[in-house]
C-alpha positions as CSV (number, residue, x, y, z in Angstrom):
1,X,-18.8,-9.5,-57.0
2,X,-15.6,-8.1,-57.9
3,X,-12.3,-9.2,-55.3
4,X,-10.5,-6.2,-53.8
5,X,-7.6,-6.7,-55.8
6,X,-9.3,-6.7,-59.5
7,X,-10.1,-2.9,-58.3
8,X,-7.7,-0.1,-59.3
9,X,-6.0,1.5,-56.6
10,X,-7.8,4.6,-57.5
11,X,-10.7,2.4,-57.6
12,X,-9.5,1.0,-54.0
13,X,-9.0,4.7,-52.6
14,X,-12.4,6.2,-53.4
15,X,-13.9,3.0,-52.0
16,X,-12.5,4.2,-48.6
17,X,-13.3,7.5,-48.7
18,X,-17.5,6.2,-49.6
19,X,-16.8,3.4,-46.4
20,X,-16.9,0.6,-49.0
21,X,-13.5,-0.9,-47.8
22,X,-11.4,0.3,-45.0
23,X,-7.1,0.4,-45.5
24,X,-6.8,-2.6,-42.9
25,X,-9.1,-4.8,-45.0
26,X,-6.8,-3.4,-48.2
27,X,-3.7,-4.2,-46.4
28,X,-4.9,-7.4,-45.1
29,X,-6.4,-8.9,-48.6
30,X,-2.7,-8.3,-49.8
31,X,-0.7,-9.6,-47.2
32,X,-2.9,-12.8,-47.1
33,X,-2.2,-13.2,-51.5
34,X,1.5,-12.1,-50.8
35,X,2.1,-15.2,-48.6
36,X,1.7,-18.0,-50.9
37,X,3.1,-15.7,-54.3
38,X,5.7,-17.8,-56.0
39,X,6.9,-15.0,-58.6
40,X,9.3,-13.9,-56.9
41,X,8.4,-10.3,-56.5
42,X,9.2,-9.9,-52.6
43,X,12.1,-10.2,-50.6
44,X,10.8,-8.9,-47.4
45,X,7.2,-8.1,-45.8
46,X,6.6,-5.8,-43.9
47,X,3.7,-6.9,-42.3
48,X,3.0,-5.6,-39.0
49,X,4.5,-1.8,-40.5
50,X,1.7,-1.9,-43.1
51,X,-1.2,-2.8,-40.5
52,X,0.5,0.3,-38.6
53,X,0.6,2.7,-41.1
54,X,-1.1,5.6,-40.9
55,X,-3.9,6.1,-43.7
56,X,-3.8,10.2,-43.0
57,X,-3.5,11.8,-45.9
58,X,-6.3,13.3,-48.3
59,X,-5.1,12.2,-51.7
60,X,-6.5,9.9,-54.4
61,X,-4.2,7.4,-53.2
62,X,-4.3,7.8,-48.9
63,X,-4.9,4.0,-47.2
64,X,-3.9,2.0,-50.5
65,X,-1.3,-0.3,-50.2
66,X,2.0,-0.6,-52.1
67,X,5.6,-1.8,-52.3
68,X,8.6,-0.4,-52.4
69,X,11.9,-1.3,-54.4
70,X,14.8,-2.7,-52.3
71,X,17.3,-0.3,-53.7
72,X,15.6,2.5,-51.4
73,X,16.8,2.9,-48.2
74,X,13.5,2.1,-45.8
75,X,14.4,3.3,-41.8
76,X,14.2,0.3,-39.4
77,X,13.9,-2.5,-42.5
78,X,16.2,-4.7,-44.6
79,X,17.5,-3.3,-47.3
80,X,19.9,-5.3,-48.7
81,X,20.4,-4.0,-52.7
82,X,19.8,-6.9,-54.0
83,X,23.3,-7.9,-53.2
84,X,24.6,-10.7,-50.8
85,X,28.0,-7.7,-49.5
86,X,24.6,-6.1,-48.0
87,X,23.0,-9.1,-46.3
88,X,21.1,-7.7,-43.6
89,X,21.6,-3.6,-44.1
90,X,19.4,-2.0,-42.2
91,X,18.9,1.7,-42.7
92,X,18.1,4.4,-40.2
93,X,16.5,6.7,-42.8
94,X,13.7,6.7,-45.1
95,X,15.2,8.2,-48.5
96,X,12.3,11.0,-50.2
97,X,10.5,8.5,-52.2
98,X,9.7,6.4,-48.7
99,X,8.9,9.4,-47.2
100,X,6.6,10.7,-49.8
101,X,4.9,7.7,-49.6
102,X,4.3,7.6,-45.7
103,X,2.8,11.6,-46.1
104,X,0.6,10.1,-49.2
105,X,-0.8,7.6,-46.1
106,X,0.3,4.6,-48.4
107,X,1.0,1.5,-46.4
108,X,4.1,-0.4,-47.0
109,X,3.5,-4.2,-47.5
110,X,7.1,-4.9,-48.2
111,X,10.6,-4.7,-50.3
112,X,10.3,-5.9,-53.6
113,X,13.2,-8.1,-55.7
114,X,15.9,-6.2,-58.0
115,X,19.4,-7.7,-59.0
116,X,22.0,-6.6,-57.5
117,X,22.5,-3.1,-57.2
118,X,20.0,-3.1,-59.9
119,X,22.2,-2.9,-62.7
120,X,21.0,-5.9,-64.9
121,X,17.9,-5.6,-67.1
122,X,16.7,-9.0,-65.3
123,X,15.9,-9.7,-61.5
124,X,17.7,-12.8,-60.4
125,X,19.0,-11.8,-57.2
126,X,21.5,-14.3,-55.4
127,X,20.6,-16.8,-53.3
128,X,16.6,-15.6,-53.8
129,X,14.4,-17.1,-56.4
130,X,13.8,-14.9,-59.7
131,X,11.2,-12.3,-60.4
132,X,9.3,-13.5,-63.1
133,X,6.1,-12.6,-65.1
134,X,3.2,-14.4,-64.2
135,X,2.0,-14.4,-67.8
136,X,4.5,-17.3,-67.9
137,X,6.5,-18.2,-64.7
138,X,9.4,-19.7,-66.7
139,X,10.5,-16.5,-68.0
140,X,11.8,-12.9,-66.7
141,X,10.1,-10.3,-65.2
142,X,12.5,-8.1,-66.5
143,X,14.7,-5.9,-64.1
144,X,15.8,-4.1,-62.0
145,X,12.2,-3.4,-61.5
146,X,11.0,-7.2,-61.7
147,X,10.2,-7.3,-57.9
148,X,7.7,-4.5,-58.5
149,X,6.6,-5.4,-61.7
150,X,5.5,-9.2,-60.6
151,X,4.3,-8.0,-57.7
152,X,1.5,-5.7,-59.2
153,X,0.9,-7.9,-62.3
154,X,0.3,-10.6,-59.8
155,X,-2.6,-8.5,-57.9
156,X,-0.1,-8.6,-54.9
157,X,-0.2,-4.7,-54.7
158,X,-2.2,-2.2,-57.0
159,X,0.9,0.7,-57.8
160,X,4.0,0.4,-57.0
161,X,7.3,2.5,-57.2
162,X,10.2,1.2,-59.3
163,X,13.4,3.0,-60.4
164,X,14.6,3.5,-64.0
165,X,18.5,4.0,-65.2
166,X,18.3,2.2,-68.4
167,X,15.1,1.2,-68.7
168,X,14.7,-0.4,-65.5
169,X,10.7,0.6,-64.9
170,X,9.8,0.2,-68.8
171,X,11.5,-3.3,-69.5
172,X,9.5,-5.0,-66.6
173,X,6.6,-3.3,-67.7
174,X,6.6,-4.7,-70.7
175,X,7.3,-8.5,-69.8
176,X,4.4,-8.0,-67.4
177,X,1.7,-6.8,-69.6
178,X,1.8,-3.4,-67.1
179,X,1.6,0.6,-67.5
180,X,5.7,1.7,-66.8
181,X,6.5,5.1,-65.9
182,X,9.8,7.0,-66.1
183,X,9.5,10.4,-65.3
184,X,11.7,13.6,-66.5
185,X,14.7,14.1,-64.7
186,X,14.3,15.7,-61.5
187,X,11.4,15.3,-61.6
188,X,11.3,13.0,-58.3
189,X,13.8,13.9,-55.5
190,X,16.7,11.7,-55.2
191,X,17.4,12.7,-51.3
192,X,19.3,12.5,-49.4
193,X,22.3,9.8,-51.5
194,X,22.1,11.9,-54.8
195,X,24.0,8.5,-56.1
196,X,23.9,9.1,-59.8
197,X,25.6,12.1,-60.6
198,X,25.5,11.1,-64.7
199,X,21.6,12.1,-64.4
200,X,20.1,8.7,-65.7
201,X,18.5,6.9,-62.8
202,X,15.2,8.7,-61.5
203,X,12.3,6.5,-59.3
204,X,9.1,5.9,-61.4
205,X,5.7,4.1,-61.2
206,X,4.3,0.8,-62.6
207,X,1.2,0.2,-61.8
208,X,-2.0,-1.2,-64.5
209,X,-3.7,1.6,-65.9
210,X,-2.2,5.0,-66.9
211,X,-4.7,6.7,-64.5
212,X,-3.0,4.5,-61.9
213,X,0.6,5.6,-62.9
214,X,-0.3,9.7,-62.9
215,X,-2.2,9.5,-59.3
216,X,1.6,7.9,-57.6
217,X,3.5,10.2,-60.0
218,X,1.7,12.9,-58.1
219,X,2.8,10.8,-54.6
220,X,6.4,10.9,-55.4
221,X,6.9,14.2,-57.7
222,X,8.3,17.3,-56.5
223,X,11.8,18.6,-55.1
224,X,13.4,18.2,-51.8
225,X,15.9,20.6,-49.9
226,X,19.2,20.3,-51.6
227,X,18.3,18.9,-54.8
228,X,20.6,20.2,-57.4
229,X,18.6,20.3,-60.2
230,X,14.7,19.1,-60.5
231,X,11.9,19.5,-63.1
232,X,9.5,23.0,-63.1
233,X,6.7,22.0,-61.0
234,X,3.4,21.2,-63.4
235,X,0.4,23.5,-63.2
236,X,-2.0,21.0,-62.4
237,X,-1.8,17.4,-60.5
238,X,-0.7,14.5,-63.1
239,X,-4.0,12.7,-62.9
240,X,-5.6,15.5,-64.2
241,X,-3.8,15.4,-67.7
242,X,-5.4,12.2,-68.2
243,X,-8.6,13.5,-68.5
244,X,-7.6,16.2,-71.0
245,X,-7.4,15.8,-74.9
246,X,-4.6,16.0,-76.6
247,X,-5.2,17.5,-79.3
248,X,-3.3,16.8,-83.0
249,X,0.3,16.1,-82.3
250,X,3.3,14.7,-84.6
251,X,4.7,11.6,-84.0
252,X,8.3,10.2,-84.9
253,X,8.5,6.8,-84.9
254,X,11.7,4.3,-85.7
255,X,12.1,0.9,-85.0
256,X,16.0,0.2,-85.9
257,X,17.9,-0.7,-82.6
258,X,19.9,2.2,-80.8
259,X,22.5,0.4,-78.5
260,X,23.4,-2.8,-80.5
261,X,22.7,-4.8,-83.4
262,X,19.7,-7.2,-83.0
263,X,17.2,-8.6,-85.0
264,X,13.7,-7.1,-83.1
265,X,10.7,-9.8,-83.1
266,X,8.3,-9.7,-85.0
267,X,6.1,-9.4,-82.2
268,X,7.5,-6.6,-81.2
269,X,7.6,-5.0,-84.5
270,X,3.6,-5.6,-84.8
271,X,3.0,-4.1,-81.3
272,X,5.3,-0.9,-82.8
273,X,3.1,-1.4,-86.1
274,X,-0.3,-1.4,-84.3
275,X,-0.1,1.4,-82.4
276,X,1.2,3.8,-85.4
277,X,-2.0,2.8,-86.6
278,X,-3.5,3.7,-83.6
279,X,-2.4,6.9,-83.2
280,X,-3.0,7.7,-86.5
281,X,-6.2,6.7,-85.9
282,X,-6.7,9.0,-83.5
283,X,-5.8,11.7,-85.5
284,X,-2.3,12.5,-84.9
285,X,0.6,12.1,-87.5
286,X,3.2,9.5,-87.3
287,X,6.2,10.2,-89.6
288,X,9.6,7.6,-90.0
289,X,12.3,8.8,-88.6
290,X,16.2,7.4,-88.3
291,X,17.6,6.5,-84.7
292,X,18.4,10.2,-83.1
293,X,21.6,8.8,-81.7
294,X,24.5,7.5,-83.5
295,X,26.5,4.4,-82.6
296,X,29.4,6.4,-81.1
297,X,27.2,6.8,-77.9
298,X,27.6,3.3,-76.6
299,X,31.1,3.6,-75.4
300,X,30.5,6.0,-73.9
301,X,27.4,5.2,-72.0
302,X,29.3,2.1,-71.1
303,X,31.7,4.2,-69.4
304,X,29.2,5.8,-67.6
305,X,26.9,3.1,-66.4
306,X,30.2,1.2,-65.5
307,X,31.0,4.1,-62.9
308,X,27.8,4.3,-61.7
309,X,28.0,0.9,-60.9
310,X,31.4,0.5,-59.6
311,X,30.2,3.5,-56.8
312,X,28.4,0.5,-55.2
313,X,31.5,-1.2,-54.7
314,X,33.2,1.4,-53.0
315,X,33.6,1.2,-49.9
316,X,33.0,-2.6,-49.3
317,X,35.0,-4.6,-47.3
318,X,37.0,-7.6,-48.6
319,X,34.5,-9.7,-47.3
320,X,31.4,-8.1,-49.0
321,X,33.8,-7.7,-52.4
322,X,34.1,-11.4,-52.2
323,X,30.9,-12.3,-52.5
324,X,29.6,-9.7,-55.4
325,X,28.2,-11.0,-58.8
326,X,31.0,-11.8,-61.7
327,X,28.7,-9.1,-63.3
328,X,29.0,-6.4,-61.1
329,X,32.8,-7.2,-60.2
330,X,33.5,-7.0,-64.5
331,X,31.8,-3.6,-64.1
332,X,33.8,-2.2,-61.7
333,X,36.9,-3.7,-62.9
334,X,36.1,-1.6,-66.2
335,X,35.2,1.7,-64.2
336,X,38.8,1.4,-62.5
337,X,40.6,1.9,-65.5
338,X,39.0,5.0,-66.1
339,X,40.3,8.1,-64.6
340,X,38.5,11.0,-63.2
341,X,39.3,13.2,-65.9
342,X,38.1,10.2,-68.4
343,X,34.9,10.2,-66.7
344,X,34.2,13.7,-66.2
345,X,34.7,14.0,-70.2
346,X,32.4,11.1,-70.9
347,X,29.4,12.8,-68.9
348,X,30.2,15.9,-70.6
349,X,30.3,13.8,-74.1
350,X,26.6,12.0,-73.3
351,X,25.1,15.4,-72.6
352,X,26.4,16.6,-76.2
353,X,24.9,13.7,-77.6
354,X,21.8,13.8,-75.9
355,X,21.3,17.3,-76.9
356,X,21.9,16.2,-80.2
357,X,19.1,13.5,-80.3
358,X,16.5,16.1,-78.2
359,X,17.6,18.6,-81.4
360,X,16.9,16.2,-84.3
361,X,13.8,15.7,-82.7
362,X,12.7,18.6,-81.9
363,X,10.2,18.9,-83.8
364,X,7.9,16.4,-82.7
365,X,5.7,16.2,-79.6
366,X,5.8,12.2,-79.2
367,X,8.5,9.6,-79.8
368,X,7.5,6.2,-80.8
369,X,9.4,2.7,-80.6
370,X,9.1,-0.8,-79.7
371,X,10.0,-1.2,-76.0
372,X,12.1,-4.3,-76.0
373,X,13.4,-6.4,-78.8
374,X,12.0,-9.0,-77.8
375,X,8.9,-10.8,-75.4
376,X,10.4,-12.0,-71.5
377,X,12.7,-14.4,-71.9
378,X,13.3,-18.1,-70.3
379,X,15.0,-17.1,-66.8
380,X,18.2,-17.4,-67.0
381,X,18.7,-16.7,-70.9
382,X,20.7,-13.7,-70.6
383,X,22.8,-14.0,-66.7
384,X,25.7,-15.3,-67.7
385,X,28.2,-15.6,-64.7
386,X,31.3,-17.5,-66.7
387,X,31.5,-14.6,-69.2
388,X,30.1,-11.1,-67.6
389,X,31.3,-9.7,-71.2
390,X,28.7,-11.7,-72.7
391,X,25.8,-11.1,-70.1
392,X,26.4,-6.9,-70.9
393,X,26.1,-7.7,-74.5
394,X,22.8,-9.7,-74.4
395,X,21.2,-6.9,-72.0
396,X,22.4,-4.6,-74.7
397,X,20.4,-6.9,-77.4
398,X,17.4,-7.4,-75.4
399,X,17.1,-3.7,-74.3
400,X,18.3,-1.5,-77.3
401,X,16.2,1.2,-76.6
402,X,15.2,2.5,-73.4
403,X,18.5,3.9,-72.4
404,X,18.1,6.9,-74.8
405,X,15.4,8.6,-72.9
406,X,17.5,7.9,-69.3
407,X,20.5,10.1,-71.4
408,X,18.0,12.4,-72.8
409,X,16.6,13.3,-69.2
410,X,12.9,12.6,-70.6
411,X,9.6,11.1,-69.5
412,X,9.0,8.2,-71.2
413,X,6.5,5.1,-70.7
414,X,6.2,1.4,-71.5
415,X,2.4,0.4,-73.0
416,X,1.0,-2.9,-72.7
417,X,-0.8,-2.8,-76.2
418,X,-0.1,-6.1,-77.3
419,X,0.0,-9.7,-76.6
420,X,1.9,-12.9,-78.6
421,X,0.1,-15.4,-79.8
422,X,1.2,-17.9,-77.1
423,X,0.0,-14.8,-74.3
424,X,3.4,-13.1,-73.2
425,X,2.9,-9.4,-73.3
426,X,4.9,-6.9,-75.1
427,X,4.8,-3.3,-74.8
428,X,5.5,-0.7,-76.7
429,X,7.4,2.7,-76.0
430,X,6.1,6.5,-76.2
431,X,8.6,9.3,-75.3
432,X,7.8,13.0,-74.7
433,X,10.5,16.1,-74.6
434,X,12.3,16.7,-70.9
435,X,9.2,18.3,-68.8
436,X,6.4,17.2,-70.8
437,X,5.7,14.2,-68.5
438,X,1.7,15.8,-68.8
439,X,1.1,15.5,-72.8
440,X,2.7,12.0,-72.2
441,X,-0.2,11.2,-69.8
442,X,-3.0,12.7,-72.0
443,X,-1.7,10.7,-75.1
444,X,-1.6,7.6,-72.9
445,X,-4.9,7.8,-71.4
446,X,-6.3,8.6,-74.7
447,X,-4.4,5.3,-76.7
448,X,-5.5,3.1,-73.5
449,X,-9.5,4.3,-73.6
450,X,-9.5,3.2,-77.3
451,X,-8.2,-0.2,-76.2
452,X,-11.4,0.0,-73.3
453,X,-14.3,1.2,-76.8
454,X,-12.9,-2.3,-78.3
455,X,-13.8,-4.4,-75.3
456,X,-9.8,-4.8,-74.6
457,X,-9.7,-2.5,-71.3
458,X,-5.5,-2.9,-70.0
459,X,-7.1,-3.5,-66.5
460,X,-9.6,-6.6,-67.4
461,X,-5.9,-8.6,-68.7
462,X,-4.8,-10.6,-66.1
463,X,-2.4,-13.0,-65.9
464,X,-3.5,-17.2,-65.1
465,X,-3.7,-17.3,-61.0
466,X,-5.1,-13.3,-60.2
């Protein structure tokens, strides 16, 4: 007989609207694999919230359990950034995303691990232990979603939310073997902080099947009050584009780097390789492409994210500066040189450059590309405290191409099509134009049920210790 966790979550929530399970045995079952989970994926429980929750709501997902990221501010719990300068924050408000989730009638278990701020594309926050894939617990989970990766690649929750500024959803998907989510932009309400105003960090959903990842799309999607900008509304509920057929669409693919120059593993470059054949496969045409975006966009991204970060900073007292990662003090120090005007011409510069890379591309429906450049590394491979420089530049070499769909404003998500020979996973990236997060699903649902006719269903690959 099959344990709780091995089902899906929308598995999990039709079993308790037949009777079959009840949320408190869900919520239970969780907490009781949570305690003993050395991956790293939480840094707080939330224990006696979750056994509180309310299960009222009527949607796929109403009484399943799930986790949220410890960048989003969670009334009455720690929330601490993944920094030490906000050792024991406690909010008073729930930001949109919590609050979406309490409506949904989704309890809570807990906080899960992001670096600091969640800037770096690894989760290694200070004085906690790392997040790392349980594929292979001496390497990364990937970040700043590694918290919530581990935790549902572990079978500690079934979905979870994540957030995505660079990649941040789709690189831990990837070193986890998991489904990772980044919707358009707007498409989830950033209330009430509206923190990013470059446009490139949105919430998003990681979770084991694509099915999975539509049903808590539909949870979080969907404009608050205030917003200032957010994504047309689709016609029908995200899960429901998974069971629709695609029909023949045109695929670019390319596999040179975008942000730096790095050799790209072989690995990597058969995942890429596999599913081109794939899709082709399935009837759609895959045509080569060059890189939409030329090399003169990384200074000025840099300029960007090192803004965005810096806005953390401010507003700390010496104290709380004093204890901030090398990392994120190099940031800021960066950001400081640049003036307003400097910065207010560098967003203006990326949204010129992103329209140019949405123009050349315009005529395609899909976007293909490895996700990473390489498998998850050995913890600790790319953190560099002694040289922050250094550290930036590694990210940059591990990661070279999410970031252009976080400048682009579109939906893109991380596939776990492949595995190494020695196990780690490695996924591989499909992007659709800004508001077309539904064709994304259908193609998605339609690559991973060809994987389920071979015998090689995403949800039956589980990690050593589920």
């Amino acid at each position: 007989m099959a344990e709780l966790h091995d089902l899906t979550a929308l598995e999990q929530g039709a079993a308790i609207r037949a009777g079959e399970t009840t949320s408190a045995e869900l919520v239970e079952h969780y907490l009781r694999r949570i305690e003993t989970e050395p991956y790293g994926a939480f840094v707080t429980v939330t224990a006696d919230r979750a056994r509180a929750a309310s299960t009222d709501g009527d949607g796929p997902l109403a009484g399943v359990p799930t986790a949220v990221k410890d960048l989003n501010l969670t009334a009455g719990v720690t929330t601490e950034l993944g920094s030490a300068a906000y050792a024991g924050f406690v909010p008073d408000v729930d930001d949109e995303v919590v609050r979406r989730i309490g409506v949904a009638g989704m309890p809570v278990l807990g906080k899960t691990a992001t670096p600091e701020f969640g800037s770096p594309c690894y989760t290694e926050p200070e004085g906690r232990p790392p997040a790392v894939t349980p594929w292979d617990p001496t390497r990364m989970a990937g970040g700043s979603s590694g918290g919530a990766a581990a935790a549902v690649a572990a079978g500690l929750v079934p979905v979870a939310q994540g957030s995505d500024g660079g990649g941040s959803i789709r690189i831990p998907a990837s070193c986890c073997g998991l489904v990772g989510l980044k919707p358009s932009r707007g498409r989830i309400s950033a209330a009430p902080t509206y923190g990013d105003p470059v446009g490139l960090s949105t919430s998003g959903t990681l979770a084991r099947t694509v099915r999975d990842a539509a049903a808590l799309l539909d949870v979080l999607a969907g404009r608050a009050v205030g917003d200032p900008s957010w994504a047309p509304p689709p016609a029908t509920p995200f899960l429901a584009a998974c069971d629709r057929e695609p029909g023949r669409l045109r695929v670019a693919r390319f596999v040179d780097p975008v942000i730096a120059d790095v050799a790209v593993d072989p690995g990597c470059v058969a995942a890429w390789e596999e599913l081109s054949a794939r899709l082709e496969a399935l009837g759609h045409e895959v045509v080569d492409v060059p890189s939409p975006l030329p090399h003169e966009a990384v200074p000025v991204f840099e300029t960007c994210w090192s803004v965005l970060t810096a806005q953390s900073v401010v507003g700390l007292s010496p104290e709380q500066r004093a204890v901030i990662r090398p990392l994120t003090r190099w940031l800021a120090d960066r950001a400081e040189e640049v003036s307003g005007v400097a910065f207010g011409l560098a967003i203006g510069e990326l949204r010129r450059l992103a329209a140019g890379a949405l123009t050349r591309l315009a005529a395609y429906d899909l976007v293909l590309t490895p996700t990473l450049a390489s498998p998850p590394l050995p913890v600790g491979a790319i953190r560099d405290d002694a040289d922050p420089a250094a550290d930036f530049e590694a990210q940059k070499q591990f990661t070279p191409y999410t970031s252009l769909w976080n400048l682009t404003g579109s939906p893109a998500v991380s596939l776990p099509t492949h595995h190494t020979p020695e196990g780690l996973p490695v996924g591989t990236m499909l992007a659709a134009r800004p508001g077309e997060e539904a064709l994304l699903l259908s193609v998605a649902a339609q690559v991973e049920a060809s994987y389920a006719e071979e015998g090689r269903a995403w949800r039956d690959r589980v990690p050593p210790g589920w």
